[in-house]
SEBADO-289073 format. One line per field, with one value per residue: x, z, y of N, C-alpha, C in turn; residue number from 0. Coordinates in pm, 1 decimal, m for minus. Example, Ala and Ser with C-alpha at 12.3 -4.5 7.8 and 13.67 -1.06 7.14 Angstrom:
residues 2
npx c(1319.0 | 1285.0);
npz c(780.0 | 708.0);
npy c(m569.0 | m225.0);
capx c(1230.0 | 1367.0);
capz c(780.0 | 714.0);
capy c(m450.0 | m106.0);
cpx c(1320.0 | 1290.0);
cpz c(780.0 | 787.0);
cpy c(m330.0 | 3.0);
num c(0 | 1);
//
This chain:
residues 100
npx c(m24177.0 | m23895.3 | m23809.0 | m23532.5 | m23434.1 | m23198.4 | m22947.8 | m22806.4 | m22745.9 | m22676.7 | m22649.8 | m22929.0 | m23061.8 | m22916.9 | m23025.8 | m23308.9 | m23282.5 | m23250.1 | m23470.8 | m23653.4 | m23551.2 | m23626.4 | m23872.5 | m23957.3 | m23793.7 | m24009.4 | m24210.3 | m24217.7 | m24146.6 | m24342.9 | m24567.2 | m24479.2 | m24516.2 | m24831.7 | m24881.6 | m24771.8 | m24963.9 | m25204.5 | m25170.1 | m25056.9 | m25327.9 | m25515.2 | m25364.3 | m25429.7 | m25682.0 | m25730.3 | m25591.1 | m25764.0 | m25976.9 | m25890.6 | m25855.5 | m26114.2 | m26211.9 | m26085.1 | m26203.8 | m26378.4 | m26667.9 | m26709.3 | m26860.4 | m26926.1 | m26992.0 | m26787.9 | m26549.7 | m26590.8 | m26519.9 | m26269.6 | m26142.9 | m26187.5 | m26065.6 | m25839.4 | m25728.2 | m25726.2 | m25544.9 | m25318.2 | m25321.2 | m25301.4 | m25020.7 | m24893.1 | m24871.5 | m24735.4 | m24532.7 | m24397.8 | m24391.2 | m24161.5 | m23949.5 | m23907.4 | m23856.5 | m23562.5 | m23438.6 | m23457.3 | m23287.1 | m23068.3 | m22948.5 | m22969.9 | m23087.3 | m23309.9 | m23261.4 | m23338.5 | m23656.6 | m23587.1);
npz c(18415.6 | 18310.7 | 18048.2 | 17860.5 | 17629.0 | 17404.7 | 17185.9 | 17175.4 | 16997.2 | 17066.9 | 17346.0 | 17373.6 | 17276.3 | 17419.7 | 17645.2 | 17644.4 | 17602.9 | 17888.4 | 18015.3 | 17913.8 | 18024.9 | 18257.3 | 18296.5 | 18222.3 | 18418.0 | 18679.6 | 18596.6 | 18592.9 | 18843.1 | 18943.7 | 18860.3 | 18999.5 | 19219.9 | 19227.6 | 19166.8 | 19367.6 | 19566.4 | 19492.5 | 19509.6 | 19787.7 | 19873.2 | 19787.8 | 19880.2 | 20142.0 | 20177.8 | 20095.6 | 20315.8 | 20504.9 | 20416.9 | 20406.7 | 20694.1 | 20789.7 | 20645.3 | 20786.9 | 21037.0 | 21259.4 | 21139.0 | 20896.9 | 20622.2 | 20307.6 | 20129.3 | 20257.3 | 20165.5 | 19936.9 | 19872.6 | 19991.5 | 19855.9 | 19602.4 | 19661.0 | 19738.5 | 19449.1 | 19309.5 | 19479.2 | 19364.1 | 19113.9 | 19130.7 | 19213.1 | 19038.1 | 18862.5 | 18943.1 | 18972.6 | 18731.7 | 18631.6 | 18793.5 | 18684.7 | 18456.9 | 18522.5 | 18630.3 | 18431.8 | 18192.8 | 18409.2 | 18402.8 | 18122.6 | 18067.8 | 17961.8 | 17659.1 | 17375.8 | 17276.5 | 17019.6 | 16687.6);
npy c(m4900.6 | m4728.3 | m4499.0 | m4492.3 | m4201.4 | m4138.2 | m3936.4 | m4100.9 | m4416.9 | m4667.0 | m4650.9 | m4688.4 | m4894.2 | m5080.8 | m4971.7 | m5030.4 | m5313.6 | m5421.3 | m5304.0 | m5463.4 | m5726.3 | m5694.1 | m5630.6 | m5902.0 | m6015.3 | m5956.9 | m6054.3 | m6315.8 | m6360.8 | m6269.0 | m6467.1 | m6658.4 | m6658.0 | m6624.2 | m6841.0 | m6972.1 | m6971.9 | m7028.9 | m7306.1 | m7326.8 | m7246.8 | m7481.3 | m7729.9 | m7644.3 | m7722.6 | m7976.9 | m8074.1 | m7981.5 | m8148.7 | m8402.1 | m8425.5 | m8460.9 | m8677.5 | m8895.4 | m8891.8 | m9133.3 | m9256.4 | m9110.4 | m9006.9 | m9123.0 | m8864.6 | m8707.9 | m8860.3 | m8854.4 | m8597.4 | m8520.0 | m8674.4 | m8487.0 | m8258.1 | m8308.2 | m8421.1 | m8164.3 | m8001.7 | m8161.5 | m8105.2 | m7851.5 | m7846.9 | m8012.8 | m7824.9 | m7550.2 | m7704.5 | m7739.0 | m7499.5 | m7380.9 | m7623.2 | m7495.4 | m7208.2 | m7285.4 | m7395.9 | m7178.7 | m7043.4 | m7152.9 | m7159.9 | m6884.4 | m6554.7 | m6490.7 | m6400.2 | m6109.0 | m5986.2 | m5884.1);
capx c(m24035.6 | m23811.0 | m23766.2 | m23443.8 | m23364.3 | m23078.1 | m22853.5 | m22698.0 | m22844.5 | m22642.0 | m22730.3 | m23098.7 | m23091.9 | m22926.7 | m23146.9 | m23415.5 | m23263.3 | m23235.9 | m23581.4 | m23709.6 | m23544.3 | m23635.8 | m23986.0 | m23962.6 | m23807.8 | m24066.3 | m24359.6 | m24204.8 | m24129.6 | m24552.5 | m24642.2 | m24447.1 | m24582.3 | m24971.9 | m24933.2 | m24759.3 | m25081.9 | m25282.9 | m25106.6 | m25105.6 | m25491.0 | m25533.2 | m25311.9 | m25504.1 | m25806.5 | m25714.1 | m25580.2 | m25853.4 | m26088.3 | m25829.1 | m25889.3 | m26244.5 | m26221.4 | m26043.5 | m26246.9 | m26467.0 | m26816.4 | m26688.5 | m26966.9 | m26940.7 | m26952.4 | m26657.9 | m26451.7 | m26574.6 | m26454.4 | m26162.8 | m26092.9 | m26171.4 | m25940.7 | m25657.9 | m25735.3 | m25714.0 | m25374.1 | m25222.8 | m25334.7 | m25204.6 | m24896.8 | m24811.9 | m24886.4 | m24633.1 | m24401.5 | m24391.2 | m24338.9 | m24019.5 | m23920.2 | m23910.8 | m23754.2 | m23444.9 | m23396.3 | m23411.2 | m23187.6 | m22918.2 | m22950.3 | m22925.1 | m23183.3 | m23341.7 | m23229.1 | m23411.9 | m23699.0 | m23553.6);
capz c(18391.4 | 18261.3 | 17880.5 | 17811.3 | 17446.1 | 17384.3 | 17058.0 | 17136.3 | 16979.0 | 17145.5 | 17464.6 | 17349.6 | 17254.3 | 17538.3 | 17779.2 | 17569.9 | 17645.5 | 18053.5 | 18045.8 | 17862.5 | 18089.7 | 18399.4 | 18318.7 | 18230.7 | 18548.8 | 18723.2 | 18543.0 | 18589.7 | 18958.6 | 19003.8 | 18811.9 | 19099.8 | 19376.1 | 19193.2 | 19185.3 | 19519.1 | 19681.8 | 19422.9 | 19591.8 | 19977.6 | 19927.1 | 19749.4 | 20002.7 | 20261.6 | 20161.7 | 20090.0 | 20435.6 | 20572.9 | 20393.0 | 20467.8 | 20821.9 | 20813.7 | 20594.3 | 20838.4 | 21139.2 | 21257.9 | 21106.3 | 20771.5 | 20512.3 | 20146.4 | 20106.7 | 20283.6 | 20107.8 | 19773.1 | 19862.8 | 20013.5 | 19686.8 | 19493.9 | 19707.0 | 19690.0 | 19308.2 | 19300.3 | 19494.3 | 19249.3 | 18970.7 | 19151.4 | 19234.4 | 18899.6 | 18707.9 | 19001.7 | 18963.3 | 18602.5 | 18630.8 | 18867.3 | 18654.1 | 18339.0 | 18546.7 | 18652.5 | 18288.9 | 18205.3 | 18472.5 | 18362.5 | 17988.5 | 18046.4 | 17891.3 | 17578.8 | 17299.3 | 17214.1 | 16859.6 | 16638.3);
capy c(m4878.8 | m4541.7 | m4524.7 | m4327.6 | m4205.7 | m4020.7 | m3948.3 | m4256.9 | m4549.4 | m4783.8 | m4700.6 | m4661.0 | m5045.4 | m5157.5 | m4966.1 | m5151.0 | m5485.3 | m5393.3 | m5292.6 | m5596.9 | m5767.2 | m5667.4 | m5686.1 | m6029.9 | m6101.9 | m5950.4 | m6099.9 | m6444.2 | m6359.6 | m6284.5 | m6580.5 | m6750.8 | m6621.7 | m6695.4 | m7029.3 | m7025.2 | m6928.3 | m7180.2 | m7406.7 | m7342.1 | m7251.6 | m7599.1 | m7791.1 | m7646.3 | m7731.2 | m8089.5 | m8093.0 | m8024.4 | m8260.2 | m8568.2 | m8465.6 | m8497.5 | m8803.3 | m9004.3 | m8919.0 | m9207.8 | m9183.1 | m9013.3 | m9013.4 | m9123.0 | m8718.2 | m8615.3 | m8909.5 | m8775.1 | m8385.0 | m8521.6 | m8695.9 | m8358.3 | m8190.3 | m8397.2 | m8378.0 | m7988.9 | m7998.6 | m8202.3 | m8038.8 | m7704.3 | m7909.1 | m8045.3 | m7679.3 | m7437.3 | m7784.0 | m7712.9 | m7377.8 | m7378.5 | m7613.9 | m7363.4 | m7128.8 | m7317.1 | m7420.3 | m7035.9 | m6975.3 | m7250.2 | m7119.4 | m6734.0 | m6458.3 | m6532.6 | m6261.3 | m5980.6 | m6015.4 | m5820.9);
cpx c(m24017.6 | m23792.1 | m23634.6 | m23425.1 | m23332.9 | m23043.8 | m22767.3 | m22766.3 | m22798.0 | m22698.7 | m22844.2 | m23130.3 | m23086.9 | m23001.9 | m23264.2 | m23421.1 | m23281.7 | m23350.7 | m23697.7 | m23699.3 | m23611.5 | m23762.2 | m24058.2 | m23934.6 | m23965.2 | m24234.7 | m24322.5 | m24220.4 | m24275.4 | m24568.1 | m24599.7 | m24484.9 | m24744.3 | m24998.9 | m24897.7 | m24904.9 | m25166.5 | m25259.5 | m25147.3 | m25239.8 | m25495.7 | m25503.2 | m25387.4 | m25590.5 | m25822.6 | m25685.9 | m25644.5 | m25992.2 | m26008.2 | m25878.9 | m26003.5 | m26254.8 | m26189.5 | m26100.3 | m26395.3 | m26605.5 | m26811.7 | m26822.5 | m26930.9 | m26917.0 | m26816.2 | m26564.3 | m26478.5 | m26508.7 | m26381.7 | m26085.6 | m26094.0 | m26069.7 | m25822.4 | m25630.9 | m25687.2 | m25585.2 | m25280.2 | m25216.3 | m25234.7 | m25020.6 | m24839.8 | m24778.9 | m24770.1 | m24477.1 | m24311.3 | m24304.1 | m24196.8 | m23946.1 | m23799.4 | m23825.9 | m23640.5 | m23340.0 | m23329.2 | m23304.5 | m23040.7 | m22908.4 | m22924.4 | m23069.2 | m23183.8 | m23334.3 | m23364.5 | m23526.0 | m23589.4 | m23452.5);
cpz c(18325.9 | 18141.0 | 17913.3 | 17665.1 | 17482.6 | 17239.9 | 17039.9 | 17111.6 | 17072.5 | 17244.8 | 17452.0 | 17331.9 | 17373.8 | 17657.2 | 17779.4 | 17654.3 | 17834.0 | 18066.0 | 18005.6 | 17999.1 | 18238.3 | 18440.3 | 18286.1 | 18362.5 | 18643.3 | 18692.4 | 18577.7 | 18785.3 | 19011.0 | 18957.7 | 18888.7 | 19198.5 | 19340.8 | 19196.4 | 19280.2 | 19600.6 | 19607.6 | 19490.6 | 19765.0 | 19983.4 | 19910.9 | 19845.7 | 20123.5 | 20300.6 | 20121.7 | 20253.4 | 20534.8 | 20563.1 | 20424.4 | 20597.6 | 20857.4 | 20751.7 | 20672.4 | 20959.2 | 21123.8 | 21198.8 | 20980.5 | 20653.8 | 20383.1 | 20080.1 | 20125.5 | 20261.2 | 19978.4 | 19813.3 | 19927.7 | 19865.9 | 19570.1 | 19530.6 | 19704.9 | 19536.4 | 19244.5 | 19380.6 | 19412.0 | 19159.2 | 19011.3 | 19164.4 | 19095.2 | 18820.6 | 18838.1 | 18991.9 | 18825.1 | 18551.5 | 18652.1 | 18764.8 | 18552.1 | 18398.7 | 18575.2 | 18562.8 | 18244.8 | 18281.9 | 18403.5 | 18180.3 | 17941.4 | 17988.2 | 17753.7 | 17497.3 | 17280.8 | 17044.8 | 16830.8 | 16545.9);
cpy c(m4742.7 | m4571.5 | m4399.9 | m4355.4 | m4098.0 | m3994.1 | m4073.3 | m4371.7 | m4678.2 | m4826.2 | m4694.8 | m4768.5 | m5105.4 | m5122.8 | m5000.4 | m5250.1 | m5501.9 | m5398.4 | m5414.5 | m5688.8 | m5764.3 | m5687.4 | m5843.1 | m6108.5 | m6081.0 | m6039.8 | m6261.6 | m6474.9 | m6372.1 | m6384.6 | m6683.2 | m6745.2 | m6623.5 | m6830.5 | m7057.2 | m7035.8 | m7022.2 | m7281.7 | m7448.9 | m7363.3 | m7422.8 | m7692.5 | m7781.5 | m7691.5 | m7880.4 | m8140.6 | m8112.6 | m8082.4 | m8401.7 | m8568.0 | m8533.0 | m8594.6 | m8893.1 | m8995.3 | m9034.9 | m9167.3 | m9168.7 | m9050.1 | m9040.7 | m8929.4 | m8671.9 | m8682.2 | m8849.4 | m8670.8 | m8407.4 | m8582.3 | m8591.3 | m8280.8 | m8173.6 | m8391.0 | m8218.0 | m7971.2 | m8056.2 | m8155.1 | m7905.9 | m7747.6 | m7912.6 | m7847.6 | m7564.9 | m7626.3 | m7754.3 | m7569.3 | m7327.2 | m7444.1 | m7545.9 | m7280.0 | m7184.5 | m7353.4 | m7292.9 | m6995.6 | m6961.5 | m7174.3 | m6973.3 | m6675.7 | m6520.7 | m6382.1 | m6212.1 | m6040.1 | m5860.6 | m5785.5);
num c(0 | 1 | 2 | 3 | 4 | 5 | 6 | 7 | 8 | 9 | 10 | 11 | 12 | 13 | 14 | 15 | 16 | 17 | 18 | 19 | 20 | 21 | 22 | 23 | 24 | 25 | 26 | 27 | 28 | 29 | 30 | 31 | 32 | 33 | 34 | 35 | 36 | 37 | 38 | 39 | 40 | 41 | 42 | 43 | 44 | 45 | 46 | 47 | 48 | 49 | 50 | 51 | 52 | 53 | 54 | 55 | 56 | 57 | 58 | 59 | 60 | 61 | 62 | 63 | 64 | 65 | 66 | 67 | 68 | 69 | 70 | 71 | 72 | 73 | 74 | 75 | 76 | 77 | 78 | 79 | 80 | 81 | 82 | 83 | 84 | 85 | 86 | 87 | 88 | 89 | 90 | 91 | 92 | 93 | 94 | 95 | 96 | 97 | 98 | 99);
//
């Protein structure tokens, strides 16, 4: 981001507060799109151990690591569910002031 300082304090605060901001959105915005992909990978990878779990034959193995799988999507599930959450709360509530 741009720092401005001028003689004017005012605007020197509030172009503070803009810049605060903005990198908050952004940092919240990546931390959404990291767990998106936690996710898909996870999902995927559950997906395609159910498959192989349910074909005839299936081994004691590929029900365990379909059961880890499915385990590791939920987990990724619950923790980007969590997240969204948080943000929609944030949304409904507005910016969180400034320390200071």
């Amino acid at each position: 981001m741009f720092s401005i300082v001028t003689a004017y304090p005012l605007l020197d605060t509030y172009a503070r507060i803009v810049e605060a901001a903005a990198e908050a959105k952004f940092a919240e915005e990546h931390a959404t799109g990291r767990l998106t992909l936690d996710f898909v990978k996870e999902a995927g990878e559950a997906s395609c151990a159910l498959i192989t779990a349910q074909l005839p034959g299936a081994s004691i193995k590929d029900l365990q690591t379909a059961l880890r799988e499915v385990e590791q999507a939920d987990n990724a599930s619950a923790t980007v569910i969590s997240h969204l959450q948080a943000r929609i709360r944030r949304a409904r509530e507005g910016p969180t002031p400034p320390d200071g």
